[in-house]
C-alpha positions as CSV (number, residue, x, y, z in Angstrom):
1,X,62.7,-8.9,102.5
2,X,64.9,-10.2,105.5
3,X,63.5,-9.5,109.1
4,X,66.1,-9.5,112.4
5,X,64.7,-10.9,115.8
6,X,65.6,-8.3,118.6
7,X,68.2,-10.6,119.4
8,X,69.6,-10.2,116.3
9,X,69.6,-6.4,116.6
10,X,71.2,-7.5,120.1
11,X,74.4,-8.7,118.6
12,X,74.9,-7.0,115.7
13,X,75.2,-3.5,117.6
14,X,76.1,-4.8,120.7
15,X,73.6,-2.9,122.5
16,X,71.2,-5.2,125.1
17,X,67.9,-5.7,123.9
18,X,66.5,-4.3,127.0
19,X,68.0,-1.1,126.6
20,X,66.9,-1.2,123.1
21,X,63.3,-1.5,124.2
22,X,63.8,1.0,126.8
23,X,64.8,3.3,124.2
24,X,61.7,2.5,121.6
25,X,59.5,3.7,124.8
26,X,61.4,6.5,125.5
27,X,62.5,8.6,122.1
28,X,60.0,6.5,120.1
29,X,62.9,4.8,118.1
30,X,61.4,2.2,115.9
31,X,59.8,-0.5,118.1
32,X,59.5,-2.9,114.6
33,X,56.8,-5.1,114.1
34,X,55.2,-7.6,116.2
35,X,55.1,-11.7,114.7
36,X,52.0,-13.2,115.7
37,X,53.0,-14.1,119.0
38,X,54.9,-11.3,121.3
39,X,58.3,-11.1,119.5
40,X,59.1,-7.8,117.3
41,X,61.1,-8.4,114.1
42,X,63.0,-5.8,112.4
43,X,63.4,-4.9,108.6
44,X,66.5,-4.2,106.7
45,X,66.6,-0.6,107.0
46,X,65.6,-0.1,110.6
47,X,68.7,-2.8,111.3
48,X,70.8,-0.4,109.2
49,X,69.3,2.6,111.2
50,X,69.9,0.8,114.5
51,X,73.3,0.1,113.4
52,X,74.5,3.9,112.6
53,X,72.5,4.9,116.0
54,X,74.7,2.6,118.0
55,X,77.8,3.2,116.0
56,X,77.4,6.9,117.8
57,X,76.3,5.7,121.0
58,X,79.5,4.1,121.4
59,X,81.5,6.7,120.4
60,X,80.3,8.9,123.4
61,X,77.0,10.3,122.5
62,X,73.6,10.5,124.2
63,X,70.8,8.4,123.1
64,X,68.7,11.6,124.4
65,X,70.5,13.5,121.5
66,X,70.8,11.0,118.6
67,X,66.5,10.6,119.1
68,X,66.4,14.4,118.1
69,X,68.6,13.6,115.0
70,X,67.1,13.5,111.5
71,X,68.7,10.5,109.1
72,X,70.5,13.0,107.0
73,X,71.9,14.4,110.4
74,X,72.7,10.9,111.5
75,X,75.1,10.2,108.7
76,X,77.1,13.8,108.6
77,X,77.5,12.9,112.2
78,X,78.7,9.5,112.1
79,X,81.3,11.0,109.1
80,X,82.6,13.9,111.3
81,X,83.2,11.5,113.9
82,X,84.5,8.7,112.4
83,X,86.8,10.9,110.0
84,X,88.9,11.7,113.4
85,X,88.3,9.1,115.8
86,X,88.0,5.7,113.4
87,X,88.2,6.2,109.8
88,X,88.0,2.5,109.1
89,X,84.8,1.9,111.1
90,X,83.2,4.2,108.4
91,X,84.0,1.4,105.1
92,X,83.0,-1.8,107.6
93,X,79.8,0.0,108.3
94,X,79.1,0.4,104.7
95,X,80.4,-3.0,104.6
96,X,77.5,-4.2,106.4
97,X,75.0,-2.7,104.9
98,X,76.2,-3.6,101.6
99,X,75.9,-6.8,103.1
100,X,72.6,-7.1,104.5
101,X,71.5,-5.7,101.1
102,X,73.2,-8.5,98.8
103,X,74.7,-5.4,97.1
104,X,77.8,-6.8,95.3
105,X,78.4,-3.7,93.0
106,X,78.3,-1.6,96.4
107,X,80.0,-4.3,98.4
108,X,83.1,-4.4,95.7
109,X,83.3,-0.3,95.4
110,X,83.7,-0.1,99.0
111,X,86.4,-2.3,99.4
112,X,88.2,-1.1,96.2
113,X,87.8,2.7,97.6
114,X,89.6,1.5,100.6
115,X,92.4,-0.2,98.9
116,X,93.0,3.2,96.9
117,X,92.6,5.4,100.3
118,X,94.8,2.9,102.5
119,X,96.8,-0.3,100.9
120,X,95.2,-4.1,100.5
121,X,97.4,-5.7,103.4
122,X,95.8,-2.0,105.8
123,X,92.1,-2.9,104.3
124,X,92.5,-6.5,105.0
125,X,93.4,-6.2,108.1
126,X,92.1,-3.2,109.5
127,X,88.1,-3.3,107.6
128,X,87.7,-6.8,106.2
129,X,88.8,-8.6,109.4
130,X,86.9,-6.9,111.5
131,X,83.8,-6.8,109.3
132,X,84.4,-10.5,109.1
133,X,84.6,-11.3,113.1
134,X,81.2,-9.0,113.1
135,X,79.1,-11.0,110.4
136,X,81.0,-14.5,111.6
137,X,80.9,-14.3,115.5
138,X,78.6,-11.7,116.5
139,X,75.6,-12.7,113.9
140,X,75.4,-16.5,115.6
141,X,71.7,-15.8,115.5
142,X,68.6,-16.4,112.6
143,X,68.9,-18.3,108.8
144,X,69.9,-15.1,107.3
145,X,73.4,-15.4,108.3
146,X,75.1,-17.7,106.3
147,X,73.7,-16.8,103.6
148,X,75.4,-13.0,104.3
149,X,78.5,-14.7,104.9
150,X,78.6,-17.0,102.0
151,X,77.9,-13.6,99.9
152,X,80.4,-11.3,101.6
153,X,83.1,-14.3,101.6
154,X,83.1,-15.1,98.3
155,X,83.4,-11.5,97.0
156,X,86.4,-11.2,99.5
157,X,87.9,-14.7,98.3
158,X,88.0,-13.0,94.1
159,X,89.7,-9.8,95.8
160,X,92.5,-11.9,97.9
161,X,93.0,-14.3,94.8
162,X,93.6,-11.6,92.5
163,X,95.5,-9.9,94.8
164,X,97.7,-13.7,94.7
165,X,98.2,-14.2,91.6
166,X,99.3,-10.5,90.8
167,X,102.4,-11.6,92.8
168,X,105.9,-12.8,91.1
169,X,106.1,-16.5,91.4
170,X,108.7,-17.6,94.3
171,X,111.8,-19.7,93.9
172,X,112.5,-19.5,98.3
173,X,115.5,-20.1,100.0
174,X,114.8,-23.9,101.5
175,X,112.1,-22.4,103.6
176,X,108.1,-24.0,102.5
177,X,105.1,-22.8,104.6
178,X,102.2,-25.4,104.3
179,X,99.0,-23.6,104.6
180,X,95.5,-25.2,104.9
181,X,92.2,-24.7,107.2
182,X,91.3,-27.7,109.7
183,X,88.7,-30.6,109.6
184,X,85.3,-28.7,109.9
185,X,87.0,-24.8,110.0
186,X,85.8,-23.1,107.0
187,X,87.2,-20.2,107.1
188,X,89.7,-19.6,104.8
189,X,90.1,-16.2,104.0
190,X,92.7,-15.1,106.9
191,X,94.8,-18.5,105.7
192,X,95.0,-17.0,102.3
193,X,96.2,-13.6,103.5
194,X,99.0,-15.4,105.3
195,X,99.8,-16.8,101.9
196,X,99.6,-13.2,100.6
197,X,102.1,-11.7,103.5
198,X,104.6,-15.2,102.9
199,X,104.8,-14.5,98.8
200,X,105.1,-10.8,98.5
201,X,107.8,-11.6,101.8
202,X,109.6,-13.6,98.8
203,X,108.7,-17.0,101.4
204,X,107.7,-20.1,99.0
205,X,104.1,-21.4,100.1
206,X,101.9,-24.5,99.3
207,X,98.2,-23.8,100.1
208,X,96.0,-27.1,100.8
209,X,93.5,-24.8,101.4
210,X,90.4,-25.8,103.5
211,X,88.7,-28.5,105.5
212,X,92.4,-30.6,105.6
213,X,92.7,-33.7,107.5
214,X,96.3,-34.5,109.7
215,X,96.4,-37.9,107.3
216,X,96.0,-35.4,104.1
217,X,98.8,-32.8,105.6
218,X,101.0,-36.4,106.2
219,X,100.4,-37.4,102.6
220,X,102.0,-34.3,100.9
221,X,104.9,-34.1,103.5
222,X,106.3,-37.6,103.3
223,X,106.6,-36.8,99.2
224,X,107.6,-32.9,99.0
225,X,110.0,-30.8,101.3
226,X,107.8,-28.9,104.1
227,X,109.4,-27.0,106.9
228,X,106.5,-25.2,108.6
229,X,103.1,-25.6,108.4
230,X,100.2,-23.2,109.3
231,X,96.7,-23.1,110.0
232,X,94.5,-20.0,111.0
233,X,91.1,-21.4,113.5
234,X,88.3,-19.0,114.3
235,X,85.5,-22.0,114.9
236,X,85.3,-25.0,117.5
237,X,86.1,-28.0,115.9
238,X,83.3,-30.6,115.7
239,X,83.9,-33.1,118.7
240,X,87.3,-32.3,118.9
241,X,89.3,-30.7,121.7
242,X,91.6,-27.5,120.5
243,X,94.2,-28.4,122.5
244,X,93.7,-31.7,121.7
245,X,94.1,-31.2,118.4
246,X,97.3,-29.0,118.7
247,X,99.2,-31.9,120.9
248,X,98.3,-34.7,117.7
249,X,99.5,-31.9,115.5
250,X,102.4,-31.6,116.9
251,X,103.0,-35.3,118.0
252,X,102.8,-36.1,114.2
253,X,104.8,-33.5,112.5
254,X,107.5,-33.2,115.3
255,X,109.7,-32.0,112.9
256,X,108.0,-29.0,111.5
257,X,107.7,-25.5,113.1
258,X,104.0,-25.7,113.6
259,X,102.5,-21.8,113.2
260,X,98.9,-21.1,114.6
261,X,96.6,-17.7,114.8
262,X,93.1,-17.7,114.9
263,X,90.9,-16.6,118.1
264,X,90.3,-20.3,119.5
265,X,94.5,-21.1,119.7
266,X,95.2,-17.8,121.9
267,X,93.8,-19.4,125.0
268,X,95.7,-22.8,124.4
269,X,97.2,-23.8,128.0
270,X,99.6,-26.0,127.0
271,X,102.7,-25.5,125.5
272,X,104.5,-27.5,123.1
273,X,108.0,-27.2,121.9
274,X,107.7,-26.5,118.0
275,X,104.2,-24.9,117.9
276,X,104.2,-20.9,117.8
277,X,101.1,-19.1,117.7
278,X,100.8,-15.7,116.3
279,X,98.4,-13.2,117.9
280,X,97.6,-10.4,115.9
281,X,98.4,-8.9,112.0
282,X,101.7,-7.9,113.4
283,X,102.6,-11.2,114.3
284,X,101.9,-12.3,111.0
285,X,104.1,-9.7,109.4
286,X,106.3,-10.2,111.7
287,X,106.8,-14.0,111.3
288,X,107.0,-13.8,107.4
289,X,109.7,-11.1,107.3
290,X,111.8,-13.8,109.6
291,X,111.2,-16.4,107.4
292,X,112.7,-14.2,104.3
293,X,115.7,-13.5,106.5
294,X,116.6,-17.6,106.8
């Protein structure tokens, strides 16, 4: 069984852990169990009870009501309200548990009853990215977490590579987006949706996929025909400086439209004449359905 440090439990519903404490005196919410020293550690299913009790605090309601709810009451709530106000908050909470539980049969039903509800690109974007961002930036804390990502990843990896390969193969028009991840940037999941959005777009595509060096991305354009290249970075790069390591990029392929997303590029201060950076899903429809214009 997995515990959760109240820090933990901090960052996952993005409620203080003073409050949360303040609330364990006051309705006599689960206070969890004390370690041998002072510190309180939390199970699975108080997490996952904590989670659906702050997933209706934010929504507007009173801690002083929830505390009077039953569980069952809980979850009719959290559907009614969700149904109306966020419909996709509902799968990426029932992403995270699945999660938390290592439950791929549950994990894998979820994001399939999605794709039937809504579309893949809709799910991608609007539940897996988000439930992604949660388990990737928010859960920075305790040795449970990558092993929660690793698991969640990989089943999301199978989904966006069948999804690829489902596609027609692409001739293009002259146009060739380069994709890969970074030097120390592991994440590789929103990369390969770009590569999703550029094929069905009828854009040819050559994915070097992860953990790419600038040499590496030099090699393969001085022997085949490139004419953008594109990289997606969530993560600090080990000792190196983002903007930094935009201005080599673009010293070095000066001749390439250099395309960029990812939350660490959208506070680059610089400008540079051939990089673009893309800032949301839109963005990156947006800049495929360009490139299929050419």
């Amino acid at each position: 069984m997995q515990v959760f440090t109240i820090r933990d439990i901090e960052n996952l519903t993005g409620i203080k852990a003073h409050t949360i404490r303040i609330w364990e005196q006051r309705y006599q919410l689960m206070a969890g169990a004390r370690t041998s020293g002072t510190h309180r550690t939390y199970t699975n299913e108080e997490l996952k009870h904590l989670l659906k009790i702050s997933t209706l605090y934010h929504h507007g309601y009173k801690i002083s009501k929830i505390a009077r709810l039953g569980p069952a009451e809980i979850d009719k709530l959290i559907l009614e309200t969700l149904v109306i106000k966020d419909p996709y908050l509902i799968y990426m909470n029932q992403l995270v548990e699945a999660s938390i539980d290592f439950d791929e049969a549950r994990f894998e039903n979820i994001v399939q009853t999605c794709i039937l509800h809504y579309s893949f690109e809709k799910t991608m974007f609007s539940v897996i990215f988000p439930f992604m961002n949660k388990i990737g930036l928010l859960w920075s804390t305790g040795h449970v977490v990558p092993a929660m990502e690793h698991f969640s990843s990989a089943l999301i990896m199978k989904k966006l590579l069948v999804a690829l390969n489902g596609l027609d193969r692409v001739e293009g028009n002259g146009t060739v987006v380069l994709l890969f991840t970074p030097e120390d940037e592991r994440h590789e999941i929103p990369v390969l949706m770009m590569q999703y959005i550029l094929k069905k777009k009828g854009v040819a595509t050559v994915m070097m996929g992860q953990h790419t060096s600038l040499d590496e991305l030099s090699t393969y354009c001085s022997v085949r025909p490139v004419t953008h290249l594109y990289c997606h970075i969530i993560t600090y790069l080990l000792g190196v400086d983002p903007e930094e390591y935009v201005a080599e990029l673009s010293r070095r392929f000066y001749d390439k439209q250099i395309v960029l997303s990812g939350s660490i590029v959208q506070s680059l201060q610089r400008k540079f004449v051939n990089v673009m950076v893309l800032k949301d899903e839109t963005e990156m429809i947006g800049f495929a359905e360009t490139l299929n214009s050419y």
